[in-house]
DRENTIDO-182332 format. One record per residue (C-alpha): residue number from 0; residue in one letter; chain; z, y, x. Coordinates in steps of 0.5 Angstrom, whole numbers. Layout:
<lofi loke="NUM" guro="A" bado="A" w="Z" v="Y" u="X"/>
...
//
This chain:
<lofi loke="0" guro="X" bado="A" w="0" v="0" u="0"/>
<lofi loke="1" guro="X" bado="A" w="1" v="5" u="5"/>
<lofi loke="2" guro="X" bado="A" w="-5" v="4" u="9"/>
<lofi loke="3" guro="X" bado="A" w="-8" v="6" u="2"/>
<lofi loke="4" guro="X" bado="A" w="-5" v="11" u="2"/>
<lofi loke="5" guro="X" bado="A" w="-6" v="13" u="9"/>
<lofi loke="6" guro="X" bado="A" w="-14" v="12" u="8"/>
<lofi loke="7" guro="X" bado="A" w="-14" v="17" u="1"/>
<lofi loke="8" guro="X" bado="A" w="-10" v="22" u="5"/>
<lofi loke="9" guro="X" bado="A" w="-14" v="22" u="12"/>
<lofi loke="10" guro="X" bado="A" w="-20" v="22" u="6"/>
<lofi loke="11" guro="X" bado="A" w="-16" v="29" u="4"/>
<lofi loke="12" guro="X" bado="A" w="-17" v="32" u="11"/>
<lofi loke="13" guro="X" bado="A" w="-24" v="29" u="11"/>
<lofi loke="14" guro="X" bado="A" w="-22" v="25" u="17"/>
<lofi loke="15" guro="X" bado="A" w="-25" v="19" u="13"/>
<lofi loke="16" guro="X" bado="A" w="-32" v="17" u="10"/>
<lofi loke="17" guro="X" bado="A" w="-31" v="15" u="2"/>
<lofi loke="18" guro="X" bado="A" w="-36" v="8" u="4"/>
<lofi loke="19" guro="X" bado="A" w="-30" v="4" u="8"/>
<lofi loke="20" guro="X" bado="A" w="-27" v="2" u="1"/>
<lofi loke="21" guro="X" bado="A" w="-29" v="-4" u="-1"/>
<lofi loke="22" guro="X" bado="A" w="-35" v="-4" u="-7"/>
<lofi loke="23" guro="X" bado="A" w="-31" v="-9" u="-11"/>
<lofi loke="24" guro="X" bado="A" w="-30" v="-8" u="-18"/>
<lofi loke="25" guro="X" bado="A" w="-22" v="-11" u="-17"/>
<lofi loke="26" guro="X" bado="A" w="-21" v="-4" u="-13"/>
<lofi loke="27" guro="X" bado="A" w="-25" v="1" u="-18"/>
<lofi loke="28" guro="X" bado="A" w="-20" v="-2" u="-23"/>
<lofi loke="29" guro="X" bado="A" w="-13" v="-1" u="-19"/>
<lofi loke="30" guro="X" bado="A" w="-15" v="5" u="-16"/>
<lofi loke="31" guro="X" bado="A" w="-17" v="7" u="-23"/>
<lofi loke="32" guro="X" bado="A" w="-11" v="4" u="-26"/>
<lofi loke="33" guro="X" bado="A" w="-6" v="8" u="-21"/>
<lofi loke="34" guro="X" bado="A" w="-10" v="14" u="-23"/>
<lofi loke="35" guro="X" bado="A" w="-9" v="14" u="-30"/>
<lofi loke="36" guro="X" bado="A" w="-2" v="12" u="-29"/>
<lofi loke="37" guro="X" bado="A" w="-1" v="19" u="-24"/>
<lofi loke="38" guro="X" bado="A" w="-5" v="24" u="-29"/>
<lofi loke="39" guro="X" bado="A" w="-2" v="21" u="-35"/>
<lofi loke="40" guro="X" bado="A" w="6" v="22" u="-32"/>
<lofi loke="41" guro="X" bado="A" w="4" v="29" u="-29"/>
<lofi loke="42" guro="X" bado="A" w="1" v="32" u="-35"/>
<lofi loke="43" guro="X" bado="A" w="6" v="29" u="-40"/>
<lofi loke="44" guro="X" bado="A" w="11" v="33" u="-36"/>
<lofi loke="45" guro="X" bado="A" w="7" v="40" u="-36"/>
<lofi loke="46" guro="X" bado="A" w="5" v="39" u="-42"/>
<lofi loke="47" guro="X" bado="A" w="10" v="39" u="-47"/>
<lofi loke="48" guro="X" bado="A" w="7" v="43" u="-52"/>
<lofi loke="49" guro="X" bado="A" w="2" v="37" u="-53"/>
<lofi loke="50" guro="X" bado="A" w="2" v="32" u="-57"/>
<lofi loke="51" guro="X" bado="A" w="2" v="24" u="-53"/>
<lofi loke="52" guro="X" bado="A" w="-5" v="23" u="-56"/>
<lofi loke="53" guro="X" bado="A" w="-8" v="28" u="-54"/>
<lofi loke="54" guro="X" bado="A" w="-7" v="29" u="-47"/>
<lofi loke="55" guro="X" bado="A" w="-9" v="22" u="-47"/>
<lofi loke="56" guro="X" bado="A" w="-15" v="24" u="-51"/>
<lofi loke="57" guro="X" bado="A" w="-17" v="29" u="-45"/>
<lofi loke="58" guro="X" bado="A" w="-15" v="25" u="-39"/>
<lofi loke="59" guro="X" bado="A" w="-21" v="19" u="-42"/>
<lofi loke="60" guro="X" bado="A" w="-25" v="24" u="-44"/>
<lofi loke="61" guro="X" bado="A" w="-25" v="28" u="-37"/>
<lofi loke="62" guro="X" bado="A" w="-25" v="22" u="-32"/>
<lofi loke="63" guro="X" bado="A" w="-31" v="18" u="-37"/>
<lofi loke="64" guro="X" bado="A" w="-35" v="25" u="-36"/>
<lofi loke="65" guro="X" bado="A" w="-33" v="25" u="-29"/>
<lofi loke="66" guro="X" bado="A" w="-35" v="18" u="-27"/>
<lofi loke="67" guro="X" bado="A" w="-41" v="18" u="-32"/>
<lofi loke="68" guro="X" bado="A" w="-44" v="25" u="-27"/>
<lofi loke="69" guro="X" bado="A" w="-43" v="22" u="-21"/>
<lofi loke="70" guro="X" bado="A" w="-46" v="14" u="-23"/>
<lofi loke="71" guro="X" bado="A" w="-52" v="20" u="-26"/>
<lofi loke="72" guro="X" bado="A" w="-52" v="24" u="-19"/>
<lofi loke="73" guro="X" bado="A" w="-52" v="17" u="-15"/>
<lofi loke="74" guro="X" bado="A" w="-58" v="15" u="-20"/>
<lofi loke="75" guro="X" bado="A" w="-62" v="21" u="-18"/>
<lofi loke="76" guro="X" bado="A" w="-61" v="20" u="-10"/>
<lofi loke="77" guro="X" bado="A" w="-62" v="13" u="-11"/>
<lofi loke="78" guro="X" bado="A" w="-55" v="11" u="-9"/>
<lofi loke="79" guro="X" bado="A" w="-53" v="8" u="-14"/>
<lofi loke="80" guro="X" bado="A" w="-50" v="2" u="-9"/>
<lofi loke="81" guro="X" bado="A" w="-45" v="7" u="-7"/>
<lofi loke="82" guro="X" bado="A" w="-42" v="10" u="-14"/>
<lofi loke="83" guro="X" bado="A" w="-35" v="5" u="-13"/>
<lofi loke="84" guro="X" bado="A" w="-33" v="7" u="-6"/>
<lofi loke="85" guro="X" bado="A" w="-35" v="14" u="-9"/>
<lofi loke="86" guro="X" bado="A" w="-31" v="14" u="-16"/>
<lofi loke="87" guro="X" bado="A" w="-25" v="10" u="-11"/>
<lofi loke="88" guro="X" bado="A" w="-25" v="16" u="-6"/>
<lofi loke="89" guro="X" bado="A" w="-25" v="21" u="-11"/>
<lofi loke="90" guro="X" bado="A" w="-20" v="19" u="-17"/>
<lofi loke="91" guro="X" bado="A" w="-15" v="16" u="-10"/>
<lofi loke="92" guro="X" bado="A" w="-16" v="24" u="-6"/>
<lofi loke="93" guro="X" bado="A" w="-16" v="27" u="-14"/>
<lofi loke="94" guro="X" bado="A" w="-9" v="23" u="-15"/>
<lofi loke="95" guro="X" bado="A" w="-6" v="25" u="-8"/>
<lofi loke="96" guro="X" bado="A" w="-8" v="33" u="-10"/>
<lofi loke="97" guro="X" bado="A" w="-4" v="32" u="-17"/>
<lofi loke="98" guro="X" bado="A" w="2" v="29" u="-13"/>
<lofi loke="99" guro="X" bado="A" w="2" v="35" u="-9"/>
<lofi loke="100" guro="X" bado="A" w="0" v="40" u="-15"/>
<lofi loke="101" guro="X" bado="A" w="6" v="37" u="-18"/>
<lofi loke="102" guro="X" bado="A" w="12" v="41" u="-17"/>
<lofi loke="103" guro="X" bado="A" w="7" v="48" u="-17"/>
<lofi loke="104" guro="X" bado="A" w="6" v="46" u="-24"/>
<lofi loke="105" guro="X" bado="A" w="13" v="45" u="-26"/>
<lofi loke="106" guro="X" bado="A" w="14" v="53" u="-22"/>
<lofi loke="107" guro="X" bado="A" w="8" v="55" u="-26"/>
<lofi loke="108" guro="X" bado="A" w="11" v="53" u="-32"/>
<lofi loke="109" guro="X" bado="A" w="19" v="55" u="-32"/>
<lofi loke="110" guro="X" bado="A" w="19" v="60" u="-26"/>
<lofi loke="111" guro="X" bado="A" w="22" v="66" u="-28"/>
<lofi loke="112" guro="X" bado="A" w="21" v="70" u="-22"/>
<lofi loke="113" guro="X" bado="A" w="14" v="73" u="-21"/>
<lofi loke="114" guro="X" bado="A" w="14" v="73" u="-13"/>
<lofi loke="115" guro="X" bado="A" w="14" v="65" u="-14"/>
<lofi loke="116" guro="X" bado="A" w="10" v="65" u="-20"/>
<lofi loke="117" guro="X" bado="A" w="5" v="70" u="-15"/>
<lofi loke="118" guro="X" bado="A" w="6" v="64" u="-9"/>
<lofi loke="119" guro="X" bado="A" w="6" v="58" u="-14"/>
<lofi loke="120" guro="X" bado="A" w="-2" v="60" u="-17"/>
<lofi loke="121" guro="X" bado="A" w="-4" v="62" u="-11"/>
<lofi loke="122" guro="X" bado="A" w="-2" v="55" u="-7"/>
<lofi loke="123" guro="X" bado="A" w="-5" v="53" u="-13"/>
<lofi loke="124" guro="X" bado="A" w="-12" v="56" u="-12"/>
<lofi loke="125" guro="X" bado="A" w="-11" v="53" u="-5"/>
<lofi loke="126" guro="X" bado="A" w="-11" v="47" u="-7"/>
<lofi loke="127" guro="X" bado="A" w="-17" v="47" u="-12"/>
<lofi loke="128" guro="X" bado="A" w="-21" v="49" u="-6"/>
<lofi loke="129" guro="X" bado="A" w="-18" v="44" u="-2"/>
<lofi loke="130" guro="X" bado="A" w="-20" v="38" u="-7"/>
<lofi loke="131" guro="X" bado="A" w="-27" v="42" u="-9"/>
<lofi loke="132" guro="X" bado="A" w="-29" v="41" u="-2"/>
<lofi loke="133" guro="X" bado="A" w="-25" v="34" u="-1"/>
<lofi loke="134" guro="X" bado="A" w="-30" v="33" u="-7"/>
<lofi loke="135" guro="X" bado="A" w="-36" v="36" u="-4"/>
<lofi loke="136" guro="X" bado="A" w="-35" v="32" u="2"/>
<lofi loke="137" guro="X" bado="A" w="-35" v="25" u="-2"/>
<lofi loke="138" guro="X" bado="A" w="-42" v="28" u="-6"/>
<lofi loke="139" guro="X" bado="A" w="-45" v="29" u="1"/>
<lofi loke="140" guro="X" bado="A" w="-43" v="23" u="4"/>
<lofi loke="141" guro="X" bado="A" w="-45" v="19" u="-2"/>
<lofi loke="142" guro="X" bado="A" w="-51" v="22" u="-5"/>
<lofi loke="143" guro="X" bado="A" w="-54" v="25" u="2"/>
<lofi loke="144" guro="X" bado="A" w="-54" v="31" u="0"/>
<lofi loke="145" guro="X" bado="A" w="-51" v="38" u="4"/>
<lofi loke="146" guro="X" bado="A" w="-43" v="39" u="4"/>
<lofi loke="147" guro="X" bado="A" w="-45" v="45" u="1"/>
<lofi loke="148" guro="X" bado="A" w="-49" v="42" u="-5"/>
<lofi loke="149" guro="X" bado="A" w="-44" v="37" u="-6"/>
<lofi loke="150" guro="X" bado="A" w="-38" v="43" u="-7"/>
<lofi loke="151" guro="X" bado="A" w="-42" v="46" u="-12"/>
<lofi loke="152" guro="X" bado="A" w="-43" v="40" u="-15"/>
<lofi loke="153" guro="X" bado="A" w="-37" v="39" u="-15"/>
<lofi loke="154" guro="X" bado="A" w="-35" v="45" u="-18"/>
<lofi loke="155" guro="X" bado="A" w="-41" v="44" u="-24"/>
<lofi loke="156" guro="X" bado="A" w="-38" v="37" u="-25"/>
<lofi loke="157" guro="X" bado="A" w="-31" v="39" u="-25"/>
<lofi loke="158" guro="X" bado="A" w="-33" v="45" u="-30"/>
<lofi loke="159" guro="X" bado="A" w="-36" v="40" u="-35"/>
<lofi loke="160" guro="X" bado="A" w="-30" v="35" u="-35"/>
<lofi loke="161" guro="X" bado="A" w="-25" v="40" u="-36"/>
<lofi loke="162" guro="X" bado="A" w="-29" v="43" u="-42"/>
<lofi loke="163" guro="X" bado="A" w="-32" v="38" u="-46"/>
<lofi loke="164" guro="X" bado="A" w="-25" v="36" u="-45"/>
<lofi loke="165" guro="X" bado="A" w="-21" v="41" u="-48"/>
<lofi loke="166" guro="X" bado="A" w="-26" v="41" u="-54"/>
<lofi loke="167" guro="X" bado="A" w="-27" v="34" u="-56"/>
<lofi loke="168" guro="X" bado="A" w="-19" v="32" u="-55"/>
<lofi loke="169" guro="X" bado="A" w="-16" v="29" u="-61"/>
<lofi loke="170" guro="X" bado="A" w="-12" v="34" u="-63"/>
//
C-alpha cells in the first residue's frame, strides 16, 4: 500500500509517468473504488448543507464524465490501449489532491477570521494549478500531446464534469 501510494505521489510531483501502472481492470476498480470512497467521505464533511444522495449523485456524475472525456480523447489520439493506466494516474494523484484539500475546505467552510480565509482560498487555488498541471501531465503522456495542451484539457474536461455535474444531480 505505501509503494502505491508513494507511486501516485511522485505521480503528483510528476516524477513518474502514468504508463508504470498495471493495465488491468483488477487496478482500474480498486483505484477507483478508493477514490470514490475518499471524494464520497470529504464531501459529505464539507458539504452538510447537501443531501447524501445528491453528493452521491454528483460524485458519479462527475467521474463518469470525467473518464468518459478521456477514453474520447484517448479514442481521438488512437491511444485507447493507455486509457487504464490514465484513468488510475488520474483518480489516485485526484484522490491525494482531496486529501491535502481537505483540512483547506474545512478552514473555508468554518473559519471566521478573514486573513486565514484569505490564506486558505489562495492555498486552494494553488493546488488547483497544482492538479490542473498534474493532469496535463498525464494527458500529454497518455495521449501524446503537449503539456500545454493537455493542461488546458485538463482544464476543459474539469469544467464540463463539474457542471454537468451541478446541473443534473439529484437533487
Amino acid at each position: 500500500m505505501f509503494q502505491i501510494l508513494t507511486f501516485f505521489w511522485r505521480l503528483c510531483l510528476l516524477k513518474e509517468v502514468p504508463s508504470k501502472i498495471p493495465n488491468s481492470i483488477f487496478a482500474a476498480l480498486i483505484t477507483f473504488g478508493i477514490y470514490l470512497i475518499i471524494a464520497f467521505t470529504i464531501l459529505l464533511n464539507t458539504r452538510p448543507e447537501q443531501s447524501v444522495l445528491k453528493i452521491f449523485s454528483s460524485s458519479i456524475i462527475g467521474i463518469t464524465i470525467q473518464l468518459s472525456l478521456t477514453y474520447l480523447l484517448l479514442k481521438f489520439k488512437n491511444r485507447e490501449y493507455t486509457y487504464i493506466p490514465a484513468v488510475c494516474s488520474l483518480l489516485g494523484t485526484n484522490a491525494i489532491m482531496l486529501l491535502l484539500l481537505f483540512p483547506l475546505n474545512l478552514t473555508l467552510l468554518y473559519a471566521q477570521n478573514s486573513n486565514l480565509l484569505v490564506i486558505a482560498n489562495s492555498f486552494s487555488l494553488v493546488c488547483l494549478g497544482w492538479w490542473l498541471a498534474i493532469a496535463g501531465f498525464i494527458y500529454h503522456k497518455s495521449a501524446d500531446v503537449s503539456m500545454v495542451q493537455g493542461t488546458c484539457l485538463a482544464l476543459l474536461i474539469e469544467i464540463m464534469s463539474v457542471l454537468t455535474a451541478t446541473k443534473f444531480s439529484i437533487s
